[in-house]
C-alpha positions as CSV (number, residue, x, y, z in Angstrom):
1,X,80.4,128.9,85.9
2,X,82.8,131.3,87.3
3,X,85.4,132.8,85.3
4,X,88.1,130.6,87.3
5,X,86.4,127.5,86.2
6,X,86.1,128.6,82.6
7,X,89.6,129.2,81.8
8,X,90.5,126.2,83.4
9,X,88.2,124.3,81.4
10,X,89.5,125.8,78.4
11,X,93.0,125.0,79.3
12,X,91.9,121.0,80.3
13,X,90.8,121.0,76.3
14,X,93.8,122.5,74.9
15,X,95.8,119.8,76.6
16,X,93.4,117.3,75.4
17,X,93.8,118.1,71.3
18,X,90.6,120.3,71.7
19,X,87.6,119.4,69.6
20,X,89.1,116.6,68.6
21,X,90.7,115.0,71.1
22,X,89.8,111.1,71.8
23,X,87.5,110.6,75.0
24,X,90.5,108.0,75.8
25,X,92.8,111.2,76.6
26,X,92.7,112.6,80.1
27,X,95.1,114.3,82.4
28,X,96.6,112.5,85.3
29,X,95.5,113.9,88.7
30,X,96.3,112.5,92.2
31,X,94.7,109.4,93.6
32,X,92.8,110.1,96.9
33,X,93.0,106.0,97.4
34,X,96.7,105.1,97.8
35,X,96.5,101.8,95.8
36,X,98.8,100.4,93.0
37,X,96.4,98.6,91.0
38,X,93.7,100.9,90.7
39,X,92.7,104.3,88.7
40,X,89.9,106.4,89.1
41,X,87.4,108.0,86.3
42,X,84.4,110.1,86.7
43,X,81.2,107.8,86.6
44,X,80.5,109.8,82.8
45,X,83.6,109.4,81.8
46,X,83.1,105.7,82.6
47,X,80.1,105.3,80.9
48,X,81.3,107.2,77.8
49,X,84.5,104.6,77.3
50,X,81.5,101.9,78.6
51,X,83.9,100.9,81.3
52,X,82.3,99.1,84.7
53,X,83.7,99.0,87.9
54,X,86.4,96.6,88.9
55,X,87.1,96.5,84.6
56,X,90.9,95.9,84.1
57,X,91.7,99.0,81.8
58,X,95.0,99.2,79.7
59,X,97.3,102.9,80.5
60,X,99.6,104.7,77.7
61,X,101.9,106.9,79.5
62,X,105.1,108.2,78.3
63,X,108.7,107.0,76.6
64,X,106.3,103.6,75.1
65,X,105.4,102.6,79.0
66,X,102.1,101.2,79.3
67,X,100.5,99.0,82.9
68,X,97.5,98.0,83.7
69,X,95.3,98.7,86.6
70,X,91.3,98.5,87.9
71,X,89.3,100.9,87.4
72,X,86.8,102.4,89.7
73,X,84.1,105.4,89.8
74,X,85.2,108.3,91.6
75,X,82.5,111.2,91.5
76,X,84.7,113.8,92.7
77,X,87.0,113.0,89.8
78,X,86.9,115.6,87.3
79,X,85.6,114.5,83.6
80,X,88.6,114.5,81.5
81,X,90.7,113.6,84.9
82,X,92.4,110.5,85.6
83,X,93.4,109.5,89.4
84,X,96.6,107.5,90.1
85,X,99.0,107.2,93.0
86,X,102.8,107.9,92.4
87,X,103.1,103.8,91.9
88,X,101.2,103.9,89.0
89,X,102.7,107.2,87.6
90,X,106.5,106.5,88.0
91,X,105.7,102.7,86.0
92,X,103.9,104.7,83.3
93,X,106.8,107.6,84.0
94,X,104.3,110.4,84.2
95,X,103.6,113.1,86.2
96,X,100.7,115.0,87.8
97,X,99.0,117.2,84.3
98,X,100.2,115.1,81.8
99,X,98.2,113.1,79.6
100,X,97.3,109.3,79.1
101,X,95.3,107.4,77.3
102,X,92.7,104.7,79.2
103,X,91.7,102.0,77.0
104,X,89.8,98.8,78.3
105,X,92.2,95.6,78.3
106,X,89.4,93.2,77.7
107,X,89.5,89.6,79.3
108,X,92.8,89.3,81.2
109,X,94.3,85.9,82.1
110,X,94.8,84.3,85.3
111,X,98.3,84.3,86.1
112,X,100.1,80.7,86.4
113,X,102.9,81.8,88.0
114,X,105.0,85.0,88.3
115,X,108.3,86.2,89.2
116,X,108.9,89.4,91.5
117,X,112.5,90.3,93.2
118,X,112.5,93.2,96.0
119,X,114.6,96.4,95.3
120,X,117.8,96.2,97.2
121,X,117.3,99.5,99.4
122,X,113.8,98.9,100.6
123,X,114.7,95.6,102.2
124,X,117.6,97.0,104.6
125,X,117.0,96.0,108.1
126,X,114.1,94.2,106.8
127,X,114.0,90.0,108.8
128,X,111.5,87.2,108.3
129,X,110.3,85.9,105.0
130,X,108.8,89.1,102.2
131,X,106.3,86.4,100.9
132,X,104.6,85.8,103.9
133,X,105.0,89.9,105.5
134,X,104.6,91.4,102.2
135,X,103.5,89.4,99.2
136,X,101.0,87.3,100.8
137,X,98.6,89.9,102.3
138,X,99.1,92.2,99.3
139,X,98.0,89.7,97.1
140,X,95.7,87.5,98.8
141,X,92.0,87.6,97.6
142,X,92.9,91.0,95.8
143,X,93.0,89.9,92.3
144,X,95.5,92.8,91.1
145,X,96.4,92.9,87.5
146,X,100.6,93.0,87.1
147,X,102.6,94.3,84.1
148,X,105.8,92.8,83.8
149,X,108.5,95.1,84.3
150,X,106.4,96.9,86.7
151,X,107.6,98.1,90.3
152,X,104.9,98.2,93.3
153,X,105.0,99.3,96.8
154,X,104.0,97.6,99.9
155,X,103.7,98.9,103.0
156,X,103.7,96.8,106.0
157,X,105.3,95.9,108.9
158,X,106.3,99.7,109.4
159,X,108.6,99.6,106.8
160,X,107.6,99.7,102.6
161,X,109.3,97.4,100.9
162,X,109.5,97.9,96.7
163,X,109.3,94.8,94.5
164,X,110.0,94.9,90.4
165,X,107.6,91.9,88.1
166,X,110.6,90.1,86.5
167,X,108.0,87.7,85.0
168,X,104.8,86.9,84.6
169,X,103.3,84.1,82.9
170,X,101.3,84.5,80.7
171,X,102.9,87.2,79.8
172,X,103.1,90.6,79.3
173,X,100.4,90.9,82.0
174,X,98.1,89.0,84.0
175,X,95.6,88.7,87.5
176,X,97.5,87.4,90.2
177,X,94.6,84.7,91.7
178,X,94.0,82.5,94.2
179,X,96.1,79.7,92.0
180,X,99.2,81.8,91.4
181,X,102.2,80.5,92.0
182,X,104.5,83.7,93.7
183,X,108.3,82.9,93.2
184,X,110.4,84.9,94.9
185,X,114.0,83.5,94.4
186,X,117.0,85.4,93.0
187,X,119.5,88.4,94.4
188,X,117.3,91.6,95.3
189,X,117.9,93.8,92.4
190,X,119.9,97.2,92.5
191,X,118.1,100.7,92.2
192,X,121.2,101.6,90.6
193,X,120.1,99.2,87.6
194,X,116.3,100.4,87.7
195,X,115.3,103.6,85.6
196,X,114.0,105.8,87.4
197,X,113.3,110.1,87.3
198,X,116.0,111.8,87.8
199,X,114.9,115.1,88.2
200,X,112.7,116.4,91.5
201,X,108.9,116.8,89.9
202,X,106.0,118.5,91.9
203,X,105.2,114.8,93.4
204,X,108.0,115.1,95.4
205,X,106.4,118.1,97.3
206,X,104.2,117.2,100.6
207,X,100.9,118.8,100.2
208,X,99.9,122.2,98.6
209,X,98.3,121.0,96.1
210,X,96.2,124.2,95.5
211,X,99.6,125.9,95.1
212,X,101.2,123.4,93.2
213,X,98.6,123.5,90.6
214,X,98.8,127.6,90.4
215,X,103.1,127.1,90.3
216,X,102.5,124.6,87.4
217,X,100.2,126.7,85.3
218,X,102.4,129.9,85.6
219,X,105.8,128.2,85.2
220,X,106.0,124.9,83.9
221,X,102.7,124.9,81.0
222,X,103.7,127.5,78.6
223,X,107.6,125.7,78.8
224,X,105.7,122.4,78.0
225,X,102.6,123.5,76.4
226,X,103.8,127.1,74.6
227,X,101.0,126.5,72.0
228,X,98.5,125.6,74.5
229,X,98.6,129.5,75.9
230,X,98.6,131.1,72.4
231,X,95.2,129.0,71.6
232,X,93.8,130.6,75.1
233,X,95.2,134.2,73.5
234,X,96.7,133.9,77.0
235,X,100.5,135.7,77.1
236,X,103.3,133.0,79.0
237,X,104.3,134.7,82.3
238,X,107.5,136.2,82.1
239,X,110.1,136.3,84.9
């Protein structure tokens, strides 16, 4: 191992709780497959929470938000890695190197109906019906689990278009099926009304991620993580 690998290692199990950190605990990395309803895990991590592909899992992110997603093997993910795309990070209000927690979610029902509204600034200049441009494909055969409360993405047409789950039923989440009823009625709802990040976090940034990841571990860990560096015997960067 080189000595690159080994202090970042080290600093993946200080983040973690060390020796005694739960297996379910792993760091949020990017997703290389832009979708909103599914995560990635290494095939041992998978095997060591006895997860199987296409399992619906149960995510803990931050300030009590939780979602739910698919889960699928991904051997290029690191162990105690978890891959998401920004979707799935901003409804769990994360960001790229903090932690979660991956539980499975066990049998999830089949959704009887459920409720979704688009955000008012995604559908400007947007004509025809959003059920049959947007929500239909996006749905159709796909059997993605929803969290209600939840926002998604969907890109067609040339032009995304963001939806919030106002309802689902049963509720709080559910597999949108075949049998699913999709309502769609009601005014689009105002991003002024959503909550949202405020602040600009290395997801906003285009690229770089070898350079993002080196910016983050001299700036913003010892901020976050002070104790984290004085467990590594490693002094916080100054200046």
């Amino acid at each position: 191992m080189a000595p690159g690998e080994g202090k970042d290692a080290e600093m993946k199990d200080a983040l973690l709780g060390g020796k005694k950190r739960s297996p379910n605990r792993l760091i949020v990395d990017d997703a290389t497959n832009d979708d909103n309803s599914v995560i990635a895990l290494s095939p041992a991590k998978m095997e060591e929470l006895e997860l199987f592909r296409g399992d619906t899992v149960l995510i803990k992110g931050k300030k009590g938000r939780d979602t739910v997603c698919i889960v699928l093997a991904d051997e290029e993910c690191d162990d105690a890695s978890v891959r998401m795309n920004k979707v799935v990070r901003k409804n769990l209000r994360v960001r790229l190197a903090d932690v979660v927690t991956v539980t499975s979610c066990g049998d999830v029902p089949y959704g009887k109906r459920i409720h979704v509204l688009p955000i008012d600034d995604t559908i400007e200049g947007v004509s025809g019906s959003l059920f049959d441009v947007y929500l239909k494909p996006y749905f159709l055969e796909a059997y993605r689990p929803l969290k209600k409360g939840d926002l998604f993405l969907v890109r067609s047409a040339m032009h995304p278009v963001e939806f919030k789950v106002v309802e689902t039923d049963p509720a709080p989440y559910c597999i949108v099926a075949p049998d699913t009823v999709i309502h769609t009625e009601g005014e689009p709802i105002k991003r002024e009304d959503e909550e949202k990040l405020d602040d600009v976090g290395y997801d906003d940034v285009g690229g770089c991620r070898k350079q993002m990841a080196q910016i983050r571990e001299m700036i913003e860990l010892p901020l976050r993580h002070p104790a984290l560096f004085k467990t590594l015997g490693v002094k916080p960067p100054r200046g």
